[in-house]
N, C-alpha and C positions, 0 to 999 in steps of 0.2 A: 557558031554564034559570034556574035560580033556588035557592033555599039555598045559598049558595056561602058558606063560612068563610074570612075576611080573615085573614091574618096581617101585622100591622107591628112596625113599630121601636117601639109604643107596646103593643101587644098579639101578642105571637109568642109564646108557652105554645102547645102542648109544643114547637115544634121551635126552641127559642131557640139550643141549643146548635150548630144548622148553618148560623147568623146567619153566622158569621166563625170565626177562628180563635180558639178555648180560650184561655188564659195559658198554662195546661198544655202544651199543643199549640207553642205559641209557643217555651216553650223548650224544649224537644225539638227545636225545629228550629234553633233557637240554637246548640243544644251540639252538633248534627249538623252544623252549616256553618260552626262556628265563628264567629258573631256576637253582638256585643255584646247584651246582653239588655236591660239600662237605655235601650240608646239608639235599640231596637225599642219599647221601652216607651214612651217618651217620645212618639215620632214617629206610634206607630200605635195606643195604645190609648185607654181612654177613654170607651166605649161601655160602659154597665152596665144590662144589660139581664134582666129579672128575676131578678138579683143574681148576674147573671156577667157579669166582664171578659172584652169582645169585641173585638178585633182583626181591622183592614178587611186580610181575605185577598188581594187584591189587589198592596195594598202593601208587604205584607211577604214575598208571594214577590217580587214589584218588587227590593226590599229585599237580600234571598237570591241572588237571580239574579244582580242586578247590583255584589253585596258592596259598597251604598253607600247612606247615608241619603237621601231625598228626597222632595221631595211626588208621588209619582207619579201623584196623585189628579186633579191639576191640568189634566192634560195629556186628560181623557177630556172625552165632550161634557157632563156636568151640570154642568162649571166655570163657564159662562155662567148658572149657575142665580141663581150666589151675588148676584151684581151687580143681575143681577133683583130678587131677594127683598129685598136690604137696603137700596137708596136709592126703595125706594117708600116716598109721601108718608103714613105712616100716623102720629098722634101719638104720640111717646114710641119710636118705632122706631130713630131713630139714637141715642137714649140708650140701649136695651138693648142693642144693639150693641157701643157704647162700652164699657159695663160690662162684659159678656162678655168682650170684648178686654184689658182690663183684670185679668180671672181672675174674675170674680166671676158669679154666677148671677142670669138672672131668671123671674119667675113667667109660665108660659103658660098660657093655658085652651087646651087643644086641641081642644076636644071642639065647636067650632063649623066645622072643617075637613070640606070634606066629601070627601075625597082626590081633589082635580080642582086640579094646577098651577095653570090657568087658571082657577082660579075663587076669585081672594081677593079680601079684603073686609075686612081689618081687620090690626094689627101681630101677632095671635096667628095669624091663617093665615100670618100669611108666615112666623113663627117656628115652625110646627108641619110647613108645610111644608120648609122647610129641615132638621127634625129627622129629618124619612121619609126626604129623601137623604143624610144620615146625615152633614149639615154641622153640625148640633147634636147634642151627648148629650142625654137626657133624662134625669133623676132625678124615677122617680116618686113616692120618698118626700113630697118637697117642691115635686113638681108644677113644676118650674123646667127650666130648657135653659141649655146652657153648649156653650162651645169646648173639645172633646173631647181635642185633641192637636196638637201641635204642626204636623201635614201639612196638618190645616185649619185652625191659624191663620194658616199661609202660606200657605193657597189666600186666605183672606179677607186679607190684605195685598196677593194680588197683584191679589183682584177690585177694591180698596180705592183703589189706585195707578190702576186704568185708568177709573175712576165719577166719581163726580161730587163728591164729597165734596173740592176742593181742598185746603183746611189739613189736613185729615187726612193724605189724601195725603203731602204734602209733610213732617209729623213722620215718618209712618212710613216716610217713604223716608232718613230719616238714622239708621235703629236700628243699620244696620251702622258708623255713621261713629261713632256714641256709643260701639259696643262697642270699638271698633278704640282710638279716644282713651281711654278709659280702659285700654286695657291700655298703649299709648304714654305714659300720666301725665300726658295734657294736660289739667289741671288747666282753664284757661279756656275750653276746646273743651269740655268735659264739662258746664262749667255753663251757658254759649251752648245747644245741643243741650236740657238740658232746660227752661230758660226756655221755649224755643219750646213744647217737648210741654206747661208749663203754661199757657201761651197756648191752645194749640188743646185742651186739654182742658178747663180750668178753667170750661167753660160746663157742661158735664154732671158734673162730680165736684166738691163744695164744698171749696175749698182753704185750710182754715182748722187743718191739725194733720197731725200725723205720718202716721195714716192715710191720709190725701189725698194726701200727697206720694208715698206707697207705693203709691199704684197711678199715679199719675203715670207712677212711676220703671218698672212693670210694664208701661207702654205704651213708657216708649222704649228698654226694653230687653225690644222684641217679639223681636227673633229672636236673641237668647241663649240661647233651650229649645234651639237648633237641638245647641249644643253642650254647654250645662250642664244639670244639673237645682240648680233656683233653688229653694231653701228661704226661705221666710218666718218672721220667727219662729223661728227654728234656735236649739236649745239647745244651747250652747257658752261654754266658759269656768265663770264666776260669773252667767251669765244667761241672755241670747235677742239672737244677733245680730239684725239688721232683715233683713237679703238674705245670704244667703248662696249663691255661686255656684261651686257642685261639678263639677267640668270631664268629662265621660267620656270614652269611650277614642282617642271622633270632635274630642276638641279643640284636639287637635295643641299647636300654639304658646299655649295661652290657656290662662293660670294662673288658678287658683283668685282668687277674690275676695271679700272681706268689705263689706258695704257699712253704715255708720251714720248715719240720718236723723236731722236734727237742726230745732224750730221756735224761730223768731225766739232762737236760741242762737249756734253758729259750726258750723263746719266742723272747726275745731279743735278742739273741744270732742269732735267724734266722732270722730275720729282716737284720744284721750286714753281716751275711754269702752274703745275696740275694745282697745288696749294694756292698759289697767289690770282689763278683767276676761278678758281673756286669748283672746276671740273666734278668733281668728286660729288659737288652739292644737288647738281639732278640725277643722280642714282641713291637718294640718300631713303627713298620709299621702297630702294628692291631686296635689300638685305641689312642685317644687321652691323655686317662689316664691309670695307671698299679697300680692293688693294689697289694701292696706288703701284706704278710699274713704271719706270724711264727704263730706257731701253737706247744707248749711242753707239751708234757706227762712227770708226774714227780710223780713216783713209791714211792716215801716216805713216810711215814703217816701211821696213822692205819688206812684209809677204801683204801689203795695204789693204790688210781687213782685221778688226779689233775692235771686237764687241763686250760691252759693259752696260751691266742690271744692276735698277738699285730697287727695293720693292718696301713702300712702306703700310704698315697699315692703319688706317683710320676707322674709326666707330661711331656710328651714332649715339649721340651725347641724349 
């Protein structure tokens, strides 16, 4: 047999639309089972595939059935893919990883994959094949692969935790102790915690300005999507806070939080920014309390890294 037509994650025209679940579809089933739609959104979508948002069906009946958020994804046999794909020795491969985890996109040729698991050869087969099991989105606009949603950046924490990669490991196994200390206001726990994450990251992300410290801050507060959706850049007040962290309906006890990144300035200094231009006042409908957070990197010193939290809290009056 022979003329057989391929349909992938990269190439599915016409039948894109029976890839997964619609948005459409999505919430229709939302407003039918009464679930949250933000925090189906967050967790399962992500997949844009000839310019429609797809949702891994799977999980969101998972989702539906069991009326509760989770990686259900985790628990099937292509979990063991992930660990595979991403500590093979290919150059620049744990950096794109890095990045990705980070939020940020990198560029893949795909077009050297020749669709055989067992048959790579280079950091773009492993990334192209991880895209076909749909542990990367692709954007074919910009020819780049990214961590799609929140279920697979919790598969790739838990493949992340059990490989090889140590230091990594061991940051991302304190994102839940970072998030916990900042809402408890432990100010010295908060700045401990991300020292480390810029220890074990500062070899891949150049840690010399605001920027840097932002995706830092986006690595060790990995599983925060779980319950907020994390704006960057949030227009609020008289400007754009840095982090802004929007609780949804799964957040139970975790208020809302404003975060202001400061270089070789204070911590104090962003505390004062967040009050005087009022940051705090468009989160003032998500919770009953807003931690305010500064957060300064201050490059002085002989070992030039020295980080300082100040966390205060505000209440709606």
């Amino acid at each position: 047999l022979n003329n057989f037509r391929e349909y992938t994650m990269l190439d599915s025209y016409p039948i894109t639309p029976y890839y997964g679940f619609t948005e459409e579809e999505v919430k229709q089933l939302c407003q039918k089972y009464d679930m949250d739609f933000d925090s189906i959104k967050a967790w399962y979508n992500g997949y844009l595939i000839n310019g429609l948002h797809m949702y891994n069906p799977n999980s969101v009946s998972e989702a539906i059935d069991r009326h509760a958020f989770a990686s259900y994804w985790r628990n099937t046999s292509s979990f063991s893919s992930i660990n595979t794909f991403i500590t093979m020795n290919y150059a620049g491969l744990k950096d794109d990883i890095m990045t990705m985890l980070a939020g940020g996109k990198v560029m893949v040729d795909t077009r050297s994959f020749q669709n055989d698991l067992s048959d790579i050869h280079s950091k773009d087969d492993a990334l192209t094949a991880l895209i076909h099991l749909g542990y990367l989105g692709y954007d074919a606009d910009r020819k780049s692969a990214y961590i799609p949603n929140y279920e697979v950046a919790e598969a790739f924490q838990m493949a992340l935790k059990t490989g090889t990669w140590d230091e990594i490991s061991k940051a991302i196994s304190r994102c839940d102790e970072l998030l916990m200390a900042t809402i408890d206001g432990d100010e010295t726990k908060v700045a401990e915690i991300i020292e480390q994450a810029h220890d074990t990251y500062t070899s891949v992300l150049k840690y010399n300005d605001e920027n840097s410290l932002s995706c830092v801050l986006t690595m060790a507060y990995f599983t925060a999507p779980g319950y907020y959706n994390i704006v960057r850049e949030m227009p609020a007040g008289k400007g754009f806070a840095d982090f802004a962290f929007i609780p949804r309906l799964n957040a139970g006890f975790r208020p809302a939080i404003i975060v202001e990144l400061k270089y070789n300035q204070s911590a104090e200094t962003a505390i004062k920014q967040i009050k005087e231009k009022k940051y705090h006042g468009a989160l003032s409908g998500y919770s009953d309390k807003i931690l305010l957070v500064g957060i300064n990197y201050n490059a002085d010193g002989s070992d030039k890294k020295y980080h300082t939290c100040v966390i205060e809290e505000w209440r709606n009056s």
